[in-house]
N, C-alpha and C positions, 0 to 999 in steps of 0.2 A: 412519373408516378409520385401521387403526394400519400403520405404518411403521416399520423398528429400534425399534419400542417405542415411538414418539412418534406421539399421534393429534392425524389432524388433523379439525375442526368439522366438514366437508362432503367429498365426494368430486368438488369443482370445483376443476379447475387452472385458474390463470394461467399463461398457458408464457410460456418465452421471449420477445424479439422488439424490433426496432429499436426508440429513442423520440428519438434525437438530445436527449436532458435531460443527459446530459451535462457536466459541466464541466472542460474538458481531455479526461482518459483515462480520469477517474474519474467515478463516480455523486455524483451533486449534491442537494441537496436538494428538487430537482422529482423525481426519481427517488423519494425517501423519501415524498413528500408523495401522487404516483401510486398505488405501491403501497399505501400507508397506506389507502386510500380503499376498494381491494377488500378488505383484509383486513377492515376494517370490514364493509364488506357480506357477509362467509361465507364469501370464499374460502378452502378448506380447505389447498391448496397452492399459495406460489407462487415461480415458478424466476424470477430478476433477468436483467435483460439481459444476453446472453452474450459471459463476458470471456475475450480473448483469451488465454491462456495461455502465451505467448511473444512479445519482440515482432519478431519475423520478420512476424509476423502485425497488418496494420493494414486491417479490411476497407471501412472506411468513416471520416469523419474523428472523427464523435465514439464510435466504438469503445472501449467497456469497455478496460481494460488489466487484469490479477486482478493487477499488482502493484502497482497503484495505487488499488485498489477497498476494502481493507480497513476502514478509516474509512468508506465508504462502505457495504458491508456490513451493517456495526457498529448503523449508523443506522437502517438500514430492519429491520432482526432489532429492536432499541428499537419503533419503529413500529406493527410487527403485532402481535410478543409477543403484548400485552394483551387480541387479538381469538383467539390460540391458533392463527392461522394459523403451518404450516410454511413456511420460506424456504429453498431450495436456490438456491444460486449457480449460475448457468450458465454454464459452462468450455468451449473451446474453441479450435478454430485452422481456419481458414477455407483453409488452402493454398493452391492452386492457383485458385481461385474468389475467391480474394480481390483485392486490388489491390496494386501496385506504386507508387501515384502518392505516398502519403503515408509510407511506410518506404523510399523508395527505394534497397527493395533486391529481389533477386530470389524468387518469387515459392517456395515448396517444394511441393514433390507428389512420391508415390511415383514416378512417371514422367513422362518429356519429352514430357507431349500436351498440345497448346493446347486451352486453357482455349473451348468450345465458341462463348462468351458474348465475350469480348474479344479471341478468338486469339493469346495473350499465351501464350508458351510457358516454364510454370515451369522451376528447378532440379531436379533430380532427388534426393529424400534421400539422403545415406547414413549409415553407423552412426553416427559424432557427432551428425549431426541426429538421425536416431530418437530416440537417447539422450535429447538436450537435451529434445525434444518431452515424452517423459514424462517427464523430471525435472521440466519445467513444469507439467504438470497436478498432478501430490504436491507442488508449492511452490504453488503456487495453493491447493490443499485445504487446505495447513497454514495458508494464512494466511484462509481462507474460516473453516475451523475455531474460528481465532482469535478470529475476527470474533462468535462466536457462533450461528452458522449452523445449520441443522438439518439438513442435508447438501447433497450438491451435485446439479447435472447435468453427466452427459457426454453434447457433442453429436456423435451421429456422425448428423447429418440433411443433406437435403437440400446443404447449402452447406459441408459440414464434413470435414475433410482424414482425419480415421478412413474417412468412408465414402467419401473418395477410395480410399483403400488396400484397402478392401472389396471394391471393383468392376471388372470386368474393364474398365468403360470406360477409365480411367485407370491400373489399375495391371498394365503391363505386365514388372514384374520379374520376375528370374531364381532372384534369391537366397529366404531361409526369409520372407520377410515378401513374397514375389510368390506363391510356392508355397502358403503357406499364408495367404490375403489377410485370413484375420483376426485372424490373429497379433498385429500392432500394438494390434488396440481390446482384445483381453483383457490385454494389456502395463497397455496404462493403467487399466483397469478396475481390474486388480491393485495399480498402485501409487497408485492413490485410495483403495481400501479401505483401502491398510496406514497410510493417512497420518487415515482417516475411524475407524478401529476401525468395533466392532458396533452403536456406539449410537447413530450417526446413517445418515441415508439416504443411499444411492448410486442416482442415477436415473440412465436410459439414454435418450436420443433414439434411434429408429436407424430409417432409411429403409429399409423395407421393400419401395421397390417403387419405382425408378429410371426407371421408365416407359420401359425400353427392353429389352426383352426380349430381343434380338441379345446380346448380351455383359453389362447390367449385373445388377444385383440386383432376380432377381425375386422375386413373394410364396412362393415353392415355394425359391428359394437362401435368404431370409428366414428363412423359417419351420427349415430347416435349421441354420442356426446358430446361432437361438436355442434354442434344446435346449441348446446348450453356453456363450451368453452368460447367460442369464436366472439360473442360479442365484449369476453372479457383483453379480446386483445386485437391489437393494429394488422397485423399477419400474421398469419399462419402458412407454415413450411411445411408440405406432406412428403413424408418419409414411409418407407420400411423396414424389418428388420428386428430380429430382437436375439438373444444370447443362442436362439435356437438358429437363426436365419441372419449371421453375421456379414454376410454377404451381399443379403439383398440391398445393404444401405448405400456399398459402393461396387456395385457389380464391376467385373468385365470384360472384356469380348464377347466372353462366350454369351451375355444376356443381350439380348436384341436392344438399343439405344430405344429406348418411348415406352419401356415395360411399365412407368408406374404413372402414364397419361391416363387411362379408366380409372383409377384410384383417387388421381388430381380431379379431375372431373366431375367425380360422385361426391367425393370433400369438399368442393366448390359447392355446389349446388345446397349442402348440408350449413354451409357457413353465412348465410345470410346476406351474402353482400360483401361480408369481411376479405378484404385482398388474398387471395391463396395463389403459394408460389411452389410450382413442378421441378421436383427436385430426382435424380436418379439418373445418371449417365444419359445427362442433355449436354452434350458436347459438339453438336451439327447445327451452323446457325440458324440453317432452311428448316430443320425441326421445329428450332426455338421457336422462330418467328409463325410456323405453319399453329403450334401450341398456342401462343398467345392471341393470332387470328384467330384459331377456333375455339375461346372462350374455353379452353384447359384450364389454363389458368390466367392471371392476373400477372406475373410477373416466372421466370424463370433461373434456375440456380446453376450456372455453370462454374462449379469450383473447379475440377479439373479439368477443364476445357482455356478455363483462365492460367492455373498453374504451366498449361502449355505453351499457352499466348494469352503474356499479359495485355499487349495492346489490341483485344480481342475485338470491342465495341467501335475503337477506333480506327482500327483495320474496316471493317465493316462499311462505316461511314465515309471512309476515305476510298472503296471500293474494290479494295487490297487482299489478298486470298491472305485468310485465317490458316494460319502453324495447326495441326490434326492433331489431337487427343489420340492415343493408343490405343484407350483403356487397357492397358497392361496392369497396371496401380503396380510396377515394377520400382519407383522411384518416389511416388509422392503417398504410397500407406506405410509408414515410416511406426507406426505403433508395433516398436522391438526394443530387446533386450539391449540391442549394439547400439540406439539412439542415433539411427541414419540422419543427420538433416534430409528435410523437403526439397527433394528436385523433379527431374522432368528428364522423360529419353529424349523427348523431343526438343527440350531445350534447360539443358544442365543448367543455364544460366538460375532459373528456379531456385530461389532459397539461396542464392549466395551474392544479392541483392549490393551488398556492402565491400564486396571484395570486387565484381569485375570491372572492367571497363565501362562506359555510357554505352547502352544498348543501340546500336546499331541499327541506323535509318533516323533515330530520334537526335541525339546532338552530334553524332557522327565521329569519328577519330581523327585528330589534327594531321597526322603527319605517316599518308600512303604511300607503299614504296614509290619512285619515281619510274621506276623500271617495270616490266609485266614479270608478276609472280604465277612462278608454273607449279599446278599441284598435281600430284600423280596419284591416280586412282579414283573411281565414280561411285565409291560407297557410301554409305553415310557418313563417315571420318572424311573424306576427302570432300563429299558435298559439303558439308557443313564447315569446313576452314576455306572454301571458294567462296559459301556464301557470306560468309564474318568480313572473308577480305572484299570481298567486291562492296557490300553494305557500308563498311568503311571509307571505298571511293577508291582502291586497287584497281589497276588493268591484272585482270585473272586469265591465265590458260589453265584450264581444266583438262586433263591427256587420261585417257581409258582405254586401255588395251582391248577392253571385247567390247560388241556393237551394239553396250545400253547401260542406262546409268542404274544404278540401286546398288550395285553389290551383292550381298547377302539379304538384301529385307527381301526380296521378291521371293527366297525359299522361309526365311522367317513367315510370311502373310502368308503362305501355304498352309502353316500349320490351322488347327481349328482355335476360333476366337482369336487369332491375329492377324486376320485379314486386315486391320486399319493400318497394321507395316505398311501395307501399299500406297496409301494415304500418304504417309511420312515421307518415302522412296519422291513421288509426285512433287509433293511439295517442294522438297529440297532442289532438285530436278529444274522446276520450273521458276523457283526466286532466282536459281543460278541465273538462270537463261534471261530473266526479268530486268537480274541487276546489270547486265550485260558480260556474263562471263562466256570467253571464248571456247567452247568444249566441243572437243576433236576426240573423235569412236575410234574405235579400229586402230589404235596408234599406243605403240613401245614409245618410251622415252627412259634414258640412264639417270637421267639427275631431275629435280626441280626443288622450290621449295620447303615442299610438305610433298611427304612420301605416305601413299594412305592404299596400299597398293594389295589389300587384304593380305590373308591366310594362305596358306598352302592346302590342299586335300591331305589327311592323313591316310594311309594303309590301311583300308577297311583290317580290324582282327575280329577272328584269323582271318587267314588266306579264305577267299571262296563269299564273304561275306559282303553284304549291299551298304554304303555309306547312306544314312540318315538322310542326308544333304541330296542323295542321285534319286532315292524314293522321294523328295519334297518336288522336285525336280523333273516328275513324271514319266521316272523308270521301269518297267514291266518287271514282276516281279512270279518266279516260277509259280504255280497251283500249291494249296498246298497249305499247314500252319506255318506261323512265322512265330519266332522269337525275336523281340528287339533287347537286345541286348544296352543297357542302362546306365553305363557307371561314371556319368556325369550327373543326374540326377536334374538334369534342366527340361524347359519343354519340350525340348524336340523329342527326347525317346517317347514322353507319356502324348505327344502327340502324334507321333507317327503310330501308335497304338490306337488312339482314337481312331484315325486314318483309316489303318487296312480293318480294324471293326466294325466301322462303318461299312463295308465293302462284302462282310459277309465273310471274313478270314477268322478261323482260328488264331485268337495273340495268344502271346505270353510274353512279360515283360520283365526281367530279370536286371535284378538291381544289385546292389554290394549292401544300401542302405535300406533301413529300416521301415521305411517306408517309400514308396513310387515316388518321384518327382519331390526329392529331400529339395529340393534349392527354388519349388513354385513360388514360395510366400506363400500370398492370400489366396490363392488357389488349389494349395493344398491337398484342403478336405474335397473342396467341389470335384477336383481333378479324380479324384480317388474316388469319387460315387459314379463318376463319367463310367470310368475303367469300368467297375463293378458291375454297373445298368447294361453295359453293352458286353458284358460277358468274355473281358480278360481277365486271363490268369494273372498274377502279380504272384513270381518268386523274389521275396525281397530275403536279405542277409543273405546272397546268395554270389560264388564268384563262378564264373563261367570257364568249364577246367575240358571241354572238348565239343565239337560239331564232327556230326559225318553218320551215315548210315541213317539219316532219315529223322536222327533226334539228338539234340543239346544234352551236355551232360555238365550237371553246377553242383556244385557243393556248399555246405552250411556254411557260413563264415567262422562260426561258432566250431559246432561239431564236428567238418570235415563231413559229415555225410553227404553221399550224393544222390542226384536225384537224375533222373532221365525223363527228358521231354519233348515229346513231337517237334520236327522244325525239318520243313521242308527249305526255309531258307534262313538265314540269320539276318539282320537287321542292325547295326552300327551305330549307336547314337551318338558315339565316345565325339569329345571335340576335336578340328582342325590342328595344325599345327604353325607356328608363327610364319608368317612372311619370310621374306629374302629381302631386307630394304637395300637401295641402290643409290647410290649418291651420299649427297651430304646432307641431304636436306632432314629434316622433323620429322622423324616417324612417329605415327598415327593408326588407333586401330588395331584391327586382326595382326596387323603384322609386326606390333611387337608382341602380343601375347591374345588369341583368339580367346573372348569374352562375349559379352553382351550389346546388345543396340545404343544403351545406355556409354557405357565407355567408348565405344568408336566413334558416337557424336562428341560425348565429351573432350576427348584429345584432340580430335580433329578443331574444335573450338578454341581451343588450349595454343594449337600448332599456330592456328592465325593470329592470337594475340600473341605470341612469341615474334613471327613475323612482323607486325608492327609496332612493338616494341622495339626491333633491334632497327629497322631504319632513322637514320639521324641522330640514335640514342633519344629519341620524344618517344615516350609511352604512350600508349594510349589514352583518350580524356576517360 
């Protein structure tokens, strides 16, 4: 794919997007060592996390700053270079969407509407700030420029103060930048170019579809203005999403992968020629490729399909099955208060680019046991330190007590929107068996290496009660309403809710916490309209104080009052209880403390670089 004249290797983007690697304000050298890893693997373009452009603008705490990025820049354009990947800087200013807590200072937006999300009512611009706004993006470009860069991005996406000014939702002005709401983004458009000349790239974010059709930017006002944006720029990124529709930018599971191909499509045709690139949980490469054969689009944005597997293009090319995308955004929507670094369930290695070993298959580990390492258990902890060690050049015995490998994802993929567990389960599954590890079903063993040998079942409470895990598991459950009872707050209760609502049951889903599903993240809110649409109860502050006689009896957490509720059965979501490890070997997994998919890959990965580490006293390369 050529660009201002500059082609890059592959037609897969890295886009934008949080990682907290940050140091200060500026990109650090987990930032360089991140991206260094995709461009390796054939990323053909890719856009750095987006710096804010001004600093009115602080949207989170380790936020980019582009006057402090330079140096930072500099390092990751050094980085890729040598793989011919393009690097645009992502430029930006968050307004009104943004935060107040950490510049404290008042918030900009074209108009005085609270912010949908924190009801925090920005300033209002006026012509100095306009001004300042784009003198900051042309001072950003110059110094991105400087930096070596191959051009830049302007975000006017979902969370970005252009496509505030874009949209009827927010911008209720009078004067020529209300009148004409897209005045402002060709402003800046204009003076990026004059600071970028011809010979490098000016990309475009821009939210095609606000998901509110009352007043904001629909795919028909979209398609409209880009007739008159697109010949001002090299590509164009179609996105959705706005403060109203936070969601739509990075759905997942539950939205079908190819939701926003009609949208690529109709912006394509709208754009003249101009390269446009289908962005939106494109994470299956037979998609990708089915997308760019049928003139969707021009190029394709697999961000987190890459965060999964960074040697994503080079797998490909080398004919090698591609590591599965979750879509969980369990590990890699890292926009919070606690500043998670950027990872991956599928592969923790994510975001921690600088610390681990050399990624296995690529320069390999010097020094594998000499002897066969035996791992005990087929879950994702125990596949995933079989797979570290074999990829390394181990003789692995892989030993599982029951007669199939996955563990816990095959009831995880049960639940709704994580069917792609199954994907993962597979995978692992089969790199085993690929890289030649020897795996024996139906077989006890007392000792081995790495012990990944899961969880125990807990004690459905009370007595008479259905474990979560035996309903995922396709247990018959009496006639009748059900209560699942909740006080773990992770998917399984608000999905086993989903589940039997589906089915035509009376739920109710009884929680300790404040709201269903306290521990979804970014699913949240979606989670809780699921419930709503399909017609469960949600007692939440509620603690479950008896079952019997046909109804649950809970009480306020608060008040002590109680409350009586139909429940022909109860429902269990509470979590397992730890393992019984045996031997001496590395415990991994459920089985020292039952969690998430995320931690049992993680340890299990952990378990084998421990393992290779201690042969010979030679660390890993």
């Amino acid at each position: 794919m050529v660009l201002a004249g500059r082609t890059a290797p592959s037609r897969v983007l890295f886009g934008p997007h949080e990682t907290n690697l940050g140091r200060g304000r500026s990109l650090s050298e987990r930032h360089v060592g991140y991206y260094a890893r995709r461009a390796a693997g054939g990323c053909g373009v890719l856009v750095t996390e987006t710096a804010s452009v001004h600093g009115s603008d602080w949207p989170y705490e380790r936020a980019p700053l582009a006057a402090d990025c330079g140096p930072g820049w500099a390092d990751v354009v050094a980085a890729c270079r040598r793989h011919g990947t393009l690097v645009l800087a992502g430029l930006g200013h968050t307004g009104g969407q943004g935060t107040s807590a950490y510049a404290q200072t008042a918030l900009w937006a074209p108009s005085r509407v609270p912010d949908v999300a924190t009801r925090e009512v920005p300033a209002e611009m006026e012509l100095p700030e306009i001004v300042a706004l784009v003198d900051g993006f042309a001072a950003a470009t110059r110094l991105a420029t400087a930096a070596g860069v191959d051009g830049v991005e302007v975000d006017a996406g979902p969370r970005s103060l252009l496509r505030q000014f874009a949209s009827g939702l927010t911008n209720t002005r009078t004067d020529a930048h209300g009148t004409d709401r897209w005045r402002l983004l060709r402003e800046v458009l204009s003076a990026v170019r004059g600071e970028l000349g011809s010979g490098r790239v000016l990309a475009l974010r821009l939210s095609c579809d606000e998901g509110a059709p009352w007043a904001g930017i629909t795919p028909e006002v979209a398609c409209a203005a880009v007739a008159g944006l697109a010949p001002l720029v090299d590509l164009l990124v179609v996105v959705r999403g706005s403060a109203l529709a936070p969601s739509a930018y990075r759905p997942d599971g539950h939205t079908p992968p190819g939701s926003t191909t009609g949208l690529a499509r109709a912006v394509r045709a709208a754009a003249g020629g101009t390269p446009v690139v289908l962005q939106g949980s494109v994470v299956d490469v037979a998609a990708a490729e089915a997308a760019l054969a049928g003139g969707v689009a021009d190029a394709v944005e697999m961000t987190r399909a890459q965060i999964a597997e960074a040697d994503l293009v080079a797998r490909v090319r080398a004919g090698l099955p591609v590591r599965p995308c979750t879509l969980c955004n369990q590990a890699c929507q890292v926009r919070d208060v606690r500043n998670p670094l950027v990872s991956c369930v599928a592969d923790p290695g994510s975001g921690h680019e600088t610390e681990e070993p050399a990624p296995e298959g690529r320069d390999g580990h010097p020094c594998p046991p000499e002897r066969e390492v035996t791992v005990l258990g087929g879950g994702p902890a125990g596949l995933e330190a079989a797979r570290v060690l074999a990829g390394a050049g181990a003789a692995v015995r892989l030993v599982e007590r029951s007669d199939r490998l996955g563990g816990a994802l095959p009831l995880v993929a049960a639940l709704p929107g994580r069917e792609r567990f199954a994907d993962l389960a597979r995978w692992l599954a089969d790199e085993c068996r690929r890289l030649g590890v020897r795996v024996e079903l139906g077989t006890a063993a007392a000792d081995g290496d790495v012990v990944a040998t899961g969880a125990r079942p807990r004690p459905p409470a009370p007595v008479g009660a259905v474990a979560a895990a035996d309903v995922l598991a396709g247990a018959e459950l009496p006639a009748g309403p059900v209560v699942v009872h909740d006080p773990a707050g992770g998917p399984a209760g608000t999905g086993v809710a989903e589940l039997l609502a589906a089915e035509g049951r009376p739920v109710t889903v009884v929680t300790p916490d404040d709201v269903v599903g306290a521990r979804l993240g970014g699913d949240l809110a979606p989670a809780n309209t699921r419930l709503l649409r399909a017609g469960v109860r949600r007692e939440t502050g509620c603690v479950l104080r008896a079952v019997g006689d046909g109804e649950a009896v809970v009480a306020d957490r608060w008040t002590g009052e109680e409350r009586r509720i139909p429940c022909a059965v109860l429902v269990d979501a509470g979590p397992p209880l730890p393992g019984e490890p045996s031997g001496s070997g590395i415990p991994a997994g459920d089985v020292v403390a039952p969690r998430t998919v995320l931690e049992a890959v993680l340890e299990g990965r952990r378990a084998a670089f421990a393992v290779l580490a201690g042969t010979g006293g030679c660390p890993p390369a």
